[in-house]
N, C-alpha and C positions, 0 to 999 in steps of 0.2 A: 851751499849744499846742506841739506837737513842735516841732524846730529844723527837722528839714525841711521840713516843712507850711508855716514863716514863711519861709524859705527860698525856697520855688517859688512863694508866694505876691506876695512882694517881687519875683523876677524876671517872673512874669508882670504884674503891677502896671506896670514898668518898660516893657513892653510896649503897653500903652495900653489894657489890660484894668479894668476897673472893682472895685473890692474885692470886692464879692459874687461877680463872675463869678471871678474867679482862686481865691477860696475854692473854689467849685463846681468849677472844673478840674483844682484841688491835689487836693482830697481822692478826688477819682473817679480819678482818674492814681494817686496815692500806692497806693489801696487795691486797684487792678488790681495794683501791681507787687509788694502783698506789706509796702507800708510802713507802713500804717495797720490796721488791723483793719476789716472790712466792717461796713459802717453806720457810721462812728465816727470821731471826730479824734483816737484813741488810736493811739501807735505801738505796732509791733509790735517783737520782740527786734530784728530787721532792721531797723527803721525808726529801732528807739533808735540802734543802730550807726552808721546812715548818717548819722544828723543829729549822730552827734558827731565827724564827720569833717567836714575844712575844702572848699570847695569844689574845690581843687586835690587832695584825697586823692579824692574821689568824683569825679573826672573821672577819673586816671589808673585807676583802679578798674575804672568803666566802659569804659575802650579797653584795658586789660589783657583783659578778660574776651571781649571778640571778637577777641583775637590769644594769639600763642602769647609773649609777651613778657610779663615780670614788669613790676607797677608801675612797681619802681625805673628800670626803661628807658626812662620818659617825661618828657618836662620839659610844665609849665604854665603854659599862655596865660589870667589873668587878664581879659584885654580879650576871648578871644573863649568861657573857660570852656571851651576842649577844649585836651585833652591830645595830644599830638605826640612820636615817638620824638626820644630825642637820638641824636646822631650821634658 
């Protein structure tokens, strides 16, 4: 299983989602955004990428990508998993 797939699987689990159901939410989510291949719990070249980043690199990733700031400009909140500019 990708590292992402176990990844969003484990947080939505944490959630209070049931194993079968967060499987089902991982892999329909994952395979919309590009990270899995469609029909499939295979990852994609993107999907290898993401899942071999820490969860602090794919967060500041992610809020890099809707600002005009580079990664390196964000520090990481483990407790809430988003990324926040420093100052």
């Amino acid at each position: 299983m990708p590292a992402i797939l176990e990844r969003l699987v484990s947080q939505l689990q944490g959630k209070g989602y049931s194993k079968s159901s967060a499987f089902a939410i991982a892999t329909k989510s994952l395979q919309r955004a590009g990270d899995l291949k469609k029909g499939t719990q295979q990852a994609t070249p993107k999907g290898a990428r993401r899942g071999a980043m820490s969860p602090g690199a794919r967060a500041k990733d992610r809020a890099s990508k809707r600002s005009k700031h580079k990664s390196k400009d964000y520090g990481y909140s483990s407790k809430t998993n988003r990324a926040t500019l420093k100052k």
